[in-house]
KOLGU-928622 format. One line per 8 residues: for each residue x negated, y, z of C-alpha. Coordinates in nm, 4 decimals. Example, Ala and Ser with C-alpha at 12.3 -4.5 7.8 and 13.67 -1.06 7.14 Angstrom:
% residues 2
-1.2300,-0.4500,0.7800 | -1.3670,-0.1060,0.7140
***
This chain:
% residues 101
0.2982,-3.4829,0.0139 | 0.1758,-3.5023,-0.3391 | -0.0416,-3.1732,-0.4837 | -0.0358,-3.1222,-0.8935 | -0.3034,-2.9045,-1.0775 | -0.3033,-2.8269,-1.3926 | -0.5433,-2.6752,-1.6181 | -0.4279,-2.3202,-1.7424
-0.5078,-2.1698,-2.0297 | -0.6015,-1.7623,-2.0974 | -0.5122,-1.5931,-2.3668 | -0.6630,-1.2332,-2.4261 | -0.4149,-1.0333,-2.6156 | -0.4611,-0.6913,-2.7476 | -0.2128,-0.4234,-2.7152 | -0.2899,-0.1411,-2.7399
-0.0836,0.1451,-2.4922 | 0.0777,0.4187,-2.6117 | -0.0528,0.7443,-2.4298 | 0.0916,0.9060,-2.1411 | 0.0501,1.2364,-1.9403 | 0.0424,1.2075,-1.5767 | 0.3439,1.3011,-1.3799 | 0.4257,1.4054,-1.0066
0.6357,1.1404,-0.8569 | 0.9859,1.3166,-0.7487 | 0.9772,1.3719,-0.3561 | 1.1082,1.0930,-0.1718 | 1.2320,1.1971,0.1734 | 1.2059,0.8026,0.2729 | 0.8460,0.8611,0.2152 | 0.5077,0.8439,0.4729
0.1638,0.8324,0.3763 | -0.0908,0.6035,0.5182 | -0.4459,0.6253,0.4034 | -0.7427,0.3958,0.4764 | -1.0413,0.5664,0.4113 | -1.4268,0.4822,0.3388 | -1.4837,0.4712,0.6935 | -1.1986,0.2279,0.7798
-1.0151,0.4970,0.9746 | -0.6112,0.5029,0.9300 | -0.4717,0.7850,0.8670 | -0.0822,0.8966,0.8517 | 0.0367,1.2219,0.6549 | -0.2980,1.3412,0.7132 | -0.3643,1.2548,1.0532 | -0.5657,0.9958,1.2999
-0.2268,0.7948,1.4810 | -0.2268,0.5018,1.7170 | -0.1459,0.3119,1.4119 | 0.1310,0.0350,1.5072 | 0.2841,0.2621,1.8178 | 0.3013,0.5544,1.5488 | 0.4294,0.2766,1.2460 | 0.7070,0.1668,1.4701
0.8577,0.4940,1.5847 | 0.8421,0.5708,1.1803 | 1.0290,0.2963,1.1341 | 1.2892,0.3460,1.3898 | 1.3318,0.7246,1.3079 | 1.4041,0.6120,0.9682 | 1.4747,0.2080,0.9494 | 1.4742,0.3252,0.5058
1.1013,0.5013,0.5495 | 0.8953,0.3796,0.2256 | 0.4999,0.3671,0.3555 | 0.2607,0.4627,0.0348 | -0.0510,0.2747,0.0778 | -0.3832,0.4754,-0.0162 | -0.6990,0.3178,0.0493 | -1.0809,0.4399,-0.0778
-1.1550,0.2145,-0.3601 | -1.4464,0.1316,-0.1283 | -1.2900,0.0548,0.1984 | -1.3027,-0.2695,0.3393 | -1.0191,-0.5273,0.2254 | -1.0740,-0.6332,0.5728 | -0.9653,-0.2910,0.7353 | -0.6774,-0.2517,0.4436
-0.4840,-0.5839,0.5296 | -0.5253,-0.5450,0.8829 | -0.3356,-0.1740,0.8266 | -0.0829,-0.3955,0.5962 | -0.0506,-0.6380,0.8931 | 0.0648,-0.3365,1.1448 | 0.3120,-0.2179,0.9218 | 0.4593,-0.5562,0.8693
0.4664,-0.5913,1.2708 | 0.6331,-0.2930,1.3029 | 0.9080,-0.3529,1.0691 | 0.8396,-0.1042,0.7800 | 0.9933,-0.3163,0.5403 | 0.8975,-0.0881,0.2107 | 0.5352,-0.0861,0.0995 | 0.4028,0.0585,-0.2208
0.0912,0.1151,-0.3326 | -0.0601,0.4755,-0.4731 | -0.3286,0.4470,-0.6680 | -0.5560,0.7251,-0.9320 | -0.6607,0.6942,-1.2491
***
């Protein structure tokens, strides 16, 4: 087994972005919500689940469900990719992130 490295260069380019208004994302009826918040508690639509019993029933209900990601920007990573983890375990094979500006 042979490893390579190479040195990589970065470039800072300037663009400048044209501006946008902020727009409600059209309902998606393939959607769930699953928030992490400061505390490291998971919560689905809104409320405190068994997380990977509740993930996998989701996902068999609806094998197309699309699980939106929401964590507190000061949560633990540690907490937020063991939530990722239990949705990969229980199949959900759609995972998007939702973030605020």
């Amino acid at each position: 087994m042979h490893i390579v490295t190479a040195p990589l260069l970065t470039q800072l380019v300037g663009v400048k972005l044209p501006k946008t208004e902020q727009t409600e994302p059209a309902p998606d009826r393939h959607a769930a919500m699953l928030s992490v918040t400061v505390d490291g508690r998971a919560l689905l639509d809104g409320y405190r689940v068994v997380l990977e019993t509740e993930l996998k029933a989701l996902q068999e209900k609806d094998p197309e469900i699309n699980l939106q990601l929401q964590a507190d920007r000061t949560a633990v990573f540690d907490v937020v990719a063991k939530v990722m983890a239990s949705a990969q375990r229980s199949g959900i094979g759609k995972l998007s992130f939702v973030t605020v500006q």
